[in-house]
Backbone as CSV, one residue per row, in Angstrom:
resi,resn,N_x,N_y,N_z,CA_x,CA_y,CA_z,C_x,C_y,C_z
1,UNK,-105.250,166.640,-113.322,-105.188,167.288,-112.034,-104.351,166.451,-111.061
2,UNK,-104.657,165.307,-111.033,-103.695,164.425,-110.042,-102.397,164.136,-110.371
3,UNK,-101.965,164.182,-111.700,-100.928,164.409,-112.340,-99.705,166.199,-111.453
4,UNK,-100.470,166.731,-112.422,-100.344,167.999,-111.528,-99.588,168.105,-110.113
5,UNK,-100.622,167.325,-109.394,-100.207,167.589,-108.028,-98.755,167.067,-107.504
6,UNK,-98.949,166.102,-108.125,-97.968,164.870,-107.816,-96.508,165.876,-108.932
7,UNK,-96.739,166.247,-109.877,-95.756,166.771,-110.360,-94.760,167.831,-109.591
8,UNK,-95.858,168.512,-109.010,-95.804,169.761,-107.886,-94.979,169.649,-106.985
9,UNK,-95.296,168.542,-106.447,-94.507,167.594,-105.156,-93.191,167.604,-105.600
10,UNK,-93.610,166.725,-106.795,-91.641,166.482,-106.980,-90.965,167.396,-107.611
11,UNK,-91.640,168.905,-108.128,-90.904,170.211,-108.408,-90.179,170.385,-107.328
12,UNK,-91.102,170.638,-105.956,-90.331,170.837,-105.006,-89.730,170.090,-104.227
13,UNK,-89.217,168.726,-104.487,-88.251,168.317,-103.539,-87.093,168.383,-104.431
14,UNK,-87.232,167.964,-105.827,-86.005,168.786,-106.263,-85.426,169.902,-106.142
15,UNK,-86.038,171.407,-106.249,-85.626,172.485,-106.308,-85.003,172.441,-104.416
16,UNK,-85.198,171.542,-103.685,-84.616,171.462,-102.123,-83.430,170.413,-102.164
17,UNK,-83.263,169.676,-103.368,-82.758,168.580,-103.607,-82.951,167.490,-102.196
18,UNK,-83.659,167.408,-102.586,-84.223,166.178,-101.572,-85.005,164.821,-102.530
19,UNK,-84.072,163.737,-102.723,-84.338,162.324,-103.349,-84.791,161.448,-102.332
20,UNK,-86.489,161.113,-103.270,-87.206,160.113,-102.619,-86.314,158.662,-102.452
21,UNK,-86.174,158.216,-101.855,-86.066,156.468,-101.986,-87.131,155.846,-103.487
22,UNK,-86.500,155.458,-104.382,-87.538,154.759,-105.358,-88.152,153.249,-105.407
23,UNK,-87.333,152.777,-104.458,-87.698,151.585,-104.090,-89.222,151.037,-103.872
24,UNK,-89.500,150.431,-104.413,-90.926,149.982,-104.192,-90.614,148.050,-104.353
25,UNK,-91.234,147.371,-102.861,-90.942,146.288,-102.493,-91.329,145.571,-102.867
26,UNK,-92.910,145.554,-102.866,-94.034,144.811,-102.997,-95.438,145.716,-103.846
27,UNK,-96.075,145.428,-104.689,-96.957,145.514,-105.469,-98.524,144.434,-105.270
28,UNK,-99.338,144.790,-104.466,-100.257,143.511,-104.203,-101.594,143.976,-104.416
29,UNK,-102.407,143.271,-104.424,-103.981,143.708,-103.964,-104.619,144.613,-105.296
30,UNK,-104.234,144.666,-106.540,-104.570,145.655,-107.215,-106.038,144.732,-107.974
31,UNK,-106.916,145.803,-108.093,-108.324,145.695,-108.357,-108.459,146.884,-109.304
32,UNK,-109.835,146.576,-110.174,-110.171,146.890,-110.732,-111.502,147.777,-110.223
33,UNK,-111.830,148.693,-109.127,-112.616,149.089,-108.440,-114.172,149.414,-109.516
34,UNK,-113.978,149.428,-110.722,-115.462,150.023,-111.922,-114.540,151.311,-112.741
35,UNK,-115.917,151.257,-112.930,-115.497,152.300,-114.388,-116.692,153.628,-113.898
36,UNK,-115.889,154.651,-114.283,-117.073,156.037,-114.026,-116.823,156.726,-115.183
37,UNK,-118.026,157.437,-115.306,-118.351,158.675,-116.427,-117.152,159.646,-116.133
38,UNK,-116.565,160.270,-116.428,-115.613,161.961,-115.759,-115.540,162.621,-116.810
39,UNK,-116.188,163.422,-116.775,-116.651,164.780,-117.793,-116.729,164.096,-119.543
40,UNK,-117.697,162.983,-119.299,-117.919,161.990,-119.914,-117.079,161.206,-120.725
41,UNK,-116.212,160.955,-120.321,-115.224,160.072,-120.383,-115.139,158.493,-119.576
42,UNK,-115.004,157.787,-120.646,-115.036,156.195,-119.505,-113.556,156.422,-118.992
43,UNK,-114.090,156.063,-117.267,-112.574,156.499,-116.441,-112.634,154.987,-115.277
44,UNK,-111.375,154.559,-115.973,-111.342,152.745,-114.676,-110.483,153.872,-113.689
45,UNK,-111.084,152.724,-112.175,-110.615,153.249,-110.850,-110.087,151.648,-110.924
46,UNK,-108.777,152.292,-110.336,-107.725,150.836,-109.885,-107.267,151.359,-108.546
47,UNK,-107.456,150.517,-107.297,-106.811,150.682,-106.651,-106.135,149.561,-106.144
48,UNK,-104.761,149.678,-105.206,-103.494,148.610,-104.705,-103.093,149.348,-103.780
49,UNK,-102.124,148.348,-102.903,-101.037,148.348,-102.506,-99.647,148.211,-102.656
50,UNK,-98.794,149.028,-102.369,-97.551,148.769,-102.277,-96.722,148.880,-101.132
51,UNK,-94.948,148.206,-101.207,-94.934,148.090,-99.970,-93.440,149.310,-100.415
52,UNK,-93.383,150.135,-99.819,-91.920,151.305,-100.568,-91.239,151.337,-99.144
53,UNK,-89.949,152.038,-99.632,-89.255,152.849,-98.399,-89.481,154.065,-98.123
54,UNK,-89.549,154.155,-97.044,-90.053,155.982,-96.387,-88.367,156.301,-96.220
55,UNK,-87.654,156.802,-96.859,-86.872,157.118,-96.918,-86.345,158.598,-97.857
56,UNK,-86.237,159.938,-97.279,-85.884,160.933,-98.123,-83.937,161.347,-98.053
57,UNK,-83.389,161.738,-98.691,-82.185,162.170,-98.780,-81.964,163.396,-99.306
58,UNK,-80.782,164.540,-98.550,-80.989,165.767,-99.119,-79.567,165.491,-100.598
59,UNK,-78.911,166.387,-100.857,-77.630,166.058,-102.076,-76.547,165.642,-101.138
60,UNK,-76.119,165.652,-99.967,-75.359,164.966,-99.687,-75.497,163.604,-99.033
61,UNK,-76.648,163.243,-99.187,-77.286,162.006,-98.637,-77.220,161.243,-97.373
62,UNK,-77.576,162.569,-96.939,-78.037,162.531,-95.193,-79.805,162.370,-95.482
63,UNK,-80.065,161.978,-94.240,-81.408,161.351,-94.372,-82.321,162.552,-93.316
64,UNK,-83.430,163.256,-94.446,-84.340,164.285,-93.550,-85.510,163.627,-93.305
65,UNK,-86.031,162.925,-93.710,-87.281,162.146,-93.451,-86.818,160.359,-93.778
66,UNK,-87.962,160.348,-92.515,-87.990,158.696,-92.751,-86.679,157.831,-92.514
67,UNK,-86.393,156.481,-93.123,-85.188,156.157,-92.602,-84.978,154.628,-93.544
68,UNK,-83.492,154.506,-93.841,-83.378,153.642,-94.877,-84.253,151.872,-94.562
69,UNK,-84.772,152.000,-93.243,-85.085,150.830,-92.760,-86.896,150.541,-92.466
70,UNK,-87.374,152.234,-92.941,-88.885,152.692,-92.936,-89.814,151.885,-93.721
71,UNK,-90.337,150.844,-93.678,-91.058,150.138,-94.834,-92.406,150.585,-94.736
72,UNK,-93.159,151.319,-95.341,-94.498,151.558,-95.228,-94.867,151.080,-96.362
73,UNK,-96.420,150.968,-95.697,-97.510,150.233,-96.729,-98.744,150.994,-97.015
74,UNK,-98.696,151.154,-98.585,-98.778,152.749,-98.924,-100.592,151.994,-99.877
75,UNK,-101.172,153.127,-99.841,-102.653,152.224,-100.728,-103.102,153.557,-101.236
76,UNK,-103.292,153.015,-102.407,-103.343,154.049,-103.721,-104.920,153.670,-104.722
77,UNK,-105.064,154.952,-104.787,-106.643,154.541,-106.012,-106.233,155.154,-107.128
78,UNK,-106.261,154.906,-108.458,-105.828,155.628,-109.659,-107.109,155.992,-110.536
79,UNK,-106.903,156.841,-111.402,-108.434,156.788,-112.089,-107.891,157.104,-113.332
80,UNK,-107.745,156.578,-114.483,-107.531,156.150,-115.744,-108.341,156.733,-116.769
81,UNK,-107.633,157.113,-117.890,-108.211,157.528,-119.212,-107.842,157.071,-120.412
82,UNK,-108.548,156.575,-121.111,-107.191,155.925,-122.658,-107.089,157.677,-123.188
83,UNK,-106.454,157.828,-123.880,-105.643,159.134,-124.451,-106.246,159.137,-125.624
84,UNK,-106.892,160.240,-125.826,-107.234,160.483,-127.133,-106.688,160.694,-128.345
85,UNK,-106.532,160.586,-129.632,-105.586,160.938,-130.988,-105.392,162.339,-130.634
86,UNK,-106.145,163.031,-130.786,-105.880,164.570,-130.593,-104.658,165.046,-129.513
87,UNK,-104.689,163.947,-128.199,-103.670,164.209,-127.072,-102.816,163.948,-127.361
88,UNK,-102.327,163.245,-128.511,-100.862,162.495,-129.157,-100.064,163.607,-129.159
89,UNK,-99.261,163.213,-128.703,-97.679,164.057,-128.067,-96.503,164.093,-129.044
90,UNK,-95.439,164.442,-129.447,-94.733,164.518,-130.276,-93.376,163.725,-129.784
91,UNK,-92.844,162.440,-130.348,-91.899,161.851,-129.132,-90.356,162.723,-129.340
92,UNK,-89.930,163.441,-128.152,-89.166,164.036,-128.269,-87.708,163.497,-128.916
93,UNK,-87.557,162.341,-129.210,-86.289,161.648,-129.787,-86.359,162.484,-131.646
94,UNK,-87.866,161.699,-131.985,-87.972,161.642,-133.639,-88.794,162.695,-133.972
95,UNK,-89.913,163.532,-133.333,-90.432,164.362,-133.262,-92.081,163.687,-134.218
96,UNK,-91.618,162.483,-134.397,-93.611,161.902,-134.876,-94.532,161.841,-133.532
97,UNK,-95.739,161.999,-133.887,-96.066,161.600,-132.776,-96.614,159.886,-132.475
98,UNK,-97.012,160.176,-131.147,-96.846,158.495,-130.714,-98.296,157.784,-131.430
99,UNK,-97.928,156.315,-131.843,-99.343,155.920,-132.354,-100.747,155.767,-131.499
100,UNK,-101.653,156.221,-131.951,-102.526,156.060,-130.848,-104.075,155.594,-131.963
101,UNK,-103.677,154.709,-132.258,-104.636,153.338,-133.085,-105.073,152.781,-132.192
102,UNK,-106.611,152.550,-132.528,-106.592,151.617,-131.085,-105.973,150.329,-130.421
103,UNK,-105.242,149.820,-131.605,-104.924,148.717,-131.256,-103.887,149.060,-130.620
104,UNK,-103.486,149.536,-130.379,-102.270,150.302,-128.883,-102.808,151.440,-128.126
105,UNK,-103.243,150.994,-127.063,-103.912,151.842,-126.510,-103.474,152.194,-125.565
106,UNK,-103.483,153.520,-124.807,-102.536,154.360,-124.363,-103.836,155.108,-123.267
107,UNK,-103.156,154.457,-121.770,-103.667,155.424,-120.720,-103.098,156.145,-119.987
108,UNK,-104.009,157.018,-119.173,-103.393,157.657,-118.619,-103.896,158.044,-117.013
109,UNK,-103.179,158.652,-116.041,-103.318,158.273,-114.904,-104.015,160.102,-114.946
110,UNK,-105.123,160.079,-114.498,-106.057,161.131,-114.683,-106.646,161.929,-113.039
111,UNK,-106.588,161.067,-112.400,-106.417,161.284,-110.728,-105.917,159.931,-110.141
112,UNK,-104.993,160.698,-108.746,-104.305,159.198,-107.592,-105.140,160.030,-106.696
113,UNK,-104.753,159.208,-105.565,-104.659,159.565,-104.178,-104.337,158.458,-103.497
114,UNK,-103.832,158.587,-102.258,-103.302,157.858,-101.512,-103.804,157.908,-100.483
115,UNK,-104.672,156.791,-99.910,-105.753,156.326,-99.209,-105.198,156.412,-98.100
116,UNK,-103.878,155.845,-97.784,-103.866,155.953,-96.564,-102.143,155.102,-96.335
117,UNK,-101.056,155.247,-95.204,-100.020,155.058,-95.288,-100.027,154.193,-94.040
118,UNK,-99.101,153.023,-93.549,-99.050,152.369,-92.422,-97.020,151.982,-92.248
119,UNK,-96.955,152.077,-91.513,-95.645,151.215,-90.940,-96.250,149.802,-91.231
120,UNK,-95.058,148.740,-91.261,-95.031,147.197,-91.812,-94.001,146.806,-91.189
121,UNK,-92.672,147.083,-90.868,-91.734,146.876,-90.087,-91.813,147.339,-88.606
């Protein structure tokens, strides 16, 4: 579902062609908040900070939001799943699918949200 959303988002700033800034500055504060049941599944909550540019661009790269000099400080909670064998995906290069033994273990980002956004500059 949080996947989803976030996918959603960036359906539509493409189909407006509007490119985020990808820049991300700083990476700090990340914790391991516990582990919860989710539709009984063991699910880790991680949440951090990062420090990105608020910066959007349409295709000719004029600036509609934000500004190349926007540093916000962005705080994020993630909620995690290891991937089940059954979810094994087919890798589109070779068409096997990906190993999912446990000894490579493979998560996945199962809900975000974004706690909350600040100016830093």
């Amino acid at each position: 579902q949080g996947f989803a959303t976030l996918h959603s988002n960036v359906q539509a700033r493409i189909a407006q062609q509007i490119h985020m800034d990808r820049r991300i500055l700083d990476l700090s504060g990340v914790e391991l908040v516990g582990f919860r049941l989710v539709n009984e599944e063991p699910t880790a909550v991680v949440q951090f900070m990062t420090q990105q540019v608020n910066c959007m661009r349409d295709s000719s790269g004029r600036v509609v939001e934000g500004a190349p000099d926007d540093i916000r400080a962005v705080y994020y909670v993630f909620a995690l799943q290891q991937r089940e064998p059954e979810d094994a995906t087919p890798d589109e290069a070779t068409g096997e699918y990906i190993d999912t033994r446990p000894s490579v273990e493979r998560w996945v980002v199962t809900e975000l949200a974004i706690r909350g956004a600040m100016e830093t500059w």
